[in-house]
C-alpha positions as CSV (number, residue, x, y, z in Angstrom):
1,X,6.6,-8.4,17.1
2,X,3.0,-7.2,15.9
3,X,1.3,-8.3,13.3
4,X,1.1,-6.3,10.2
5,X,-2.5,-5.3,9.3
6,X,-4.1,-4.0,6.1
7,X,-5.3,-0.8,5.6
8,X,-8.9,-2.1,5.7
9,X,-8.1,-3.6,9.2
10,X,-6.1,-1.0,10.5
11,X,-9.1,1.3,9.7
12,X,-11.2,-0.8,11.3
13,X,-9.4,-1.6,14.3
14,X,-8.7,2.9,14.9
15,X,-12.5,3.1,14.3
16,X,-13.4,0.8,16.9
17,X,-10.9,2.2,19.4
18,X,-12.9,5.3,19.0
19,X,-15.8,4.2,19.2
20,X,-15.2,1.9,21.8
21,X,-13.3,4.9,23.9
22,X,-16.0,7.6,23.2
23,X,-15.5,11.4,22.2
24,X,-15.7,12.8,18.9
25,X,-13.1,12.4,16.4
26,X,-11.8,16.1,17.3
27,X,-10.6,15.0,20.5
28,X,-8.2,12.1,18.9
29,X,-5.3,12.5,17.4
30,X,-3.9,10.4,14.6
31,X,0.1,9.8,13.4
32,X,2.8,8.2,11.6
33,X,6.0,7.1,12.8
34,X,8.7,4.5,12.5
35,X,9.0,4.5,16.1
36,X,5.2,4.3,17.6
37,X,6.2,4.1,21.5
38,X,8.8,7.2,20.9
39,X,6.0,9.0,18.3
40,X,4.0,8.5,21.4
41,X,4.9,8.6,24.6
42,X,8.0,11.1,24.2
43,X,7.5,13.3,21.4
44,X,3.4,13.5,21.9
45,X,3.9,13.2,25.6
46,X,1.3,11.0,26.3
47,X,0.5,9.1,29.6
48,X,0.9,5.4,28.9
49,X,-0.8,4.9,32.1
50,X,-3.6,7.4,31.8
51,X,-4.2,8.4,28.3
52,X,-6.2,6.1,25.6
53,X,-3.6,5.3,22.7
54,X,-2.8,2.8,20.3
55,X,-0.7,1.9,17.2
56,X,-0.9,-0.3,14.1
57,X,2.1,-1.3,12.1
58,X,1.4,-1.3,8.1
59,X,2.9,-3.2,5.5
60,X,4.6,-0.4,4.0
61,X,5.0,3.6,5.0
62,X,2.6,4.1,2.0
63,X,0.0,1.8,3.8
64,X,0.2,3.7,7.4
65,X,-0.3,7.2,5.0
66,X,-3.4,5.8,3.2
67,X,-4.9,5.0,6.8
68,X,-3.6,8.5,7.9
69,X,-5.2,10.3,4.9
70,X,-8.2,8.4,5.6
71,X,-8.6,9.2,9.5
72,X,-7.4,13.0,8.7
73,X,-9.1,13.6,5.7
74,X,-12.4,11.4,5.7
75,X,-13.0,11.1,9.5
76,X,-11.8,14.4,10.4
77,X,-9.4,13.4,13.1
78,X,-6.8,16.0,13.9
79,X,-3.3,15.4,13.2
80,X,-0.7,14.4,15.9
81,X,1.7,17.3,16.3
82,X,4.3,15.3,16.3
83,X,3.8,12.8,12.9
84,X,6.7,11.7,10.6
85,X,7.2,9.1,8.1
86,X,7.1,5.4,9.1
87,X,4.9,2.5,8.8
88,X,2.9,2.3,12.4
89,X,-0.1,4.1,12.6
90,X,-0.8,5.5,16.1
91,X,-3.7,6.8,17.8
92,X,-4.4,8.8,21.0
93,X,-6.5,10.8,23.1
94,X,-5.3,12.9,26.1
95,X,-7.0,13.8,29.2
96,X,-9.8,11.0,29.1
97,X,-11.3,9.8,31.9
């Protein structure tokens, strides 16, 4: 099981991954979900294997919409097309190299 973060951390931890990753924040994607793997990997369609992603679980679904709001809203990273209700956080960008 993983280790619930705060919103602080799971901020931190997303902005990292960006940074570490490279790109601007308009080539990410940001998300919701209960189910992370499923948000990702089926209804996103992302690559595990070649695709950058990652998820955070919150402590609450209010908590994962905070850090959503924050990445959407103050960051300006696009929303997933595929984003529901839950409290993982996930993270992706497709086509990297």
């Amino acid at each position: 099981m993983a280790m619930i973060l705060s919103v602080q951390q799971i901020k931190y931890e997303l902005l990292l991954y960006i940074k570490e990753f490279g790109g601007r924040a308009a080539d990410w994607k940001v998300g919701v979900a209960d189910d992370a793997p499923r948000a990702l990997f089926q209804e996103n369609a992302v690559d595990e294997k070649v695709d950058i992603w990652c998820w955070k679980p919150a402590l609450t679904p209010a908590a994962a919409r905070t850090v959503y709001r924050y990445m959407t809203e103050q960051f300006h990273v696009p929303p997933a097309e595929r984003s529901g209700e839950g409290r993982c956080v996930f993270l992706f960008r497709k086509g990297a190299v």
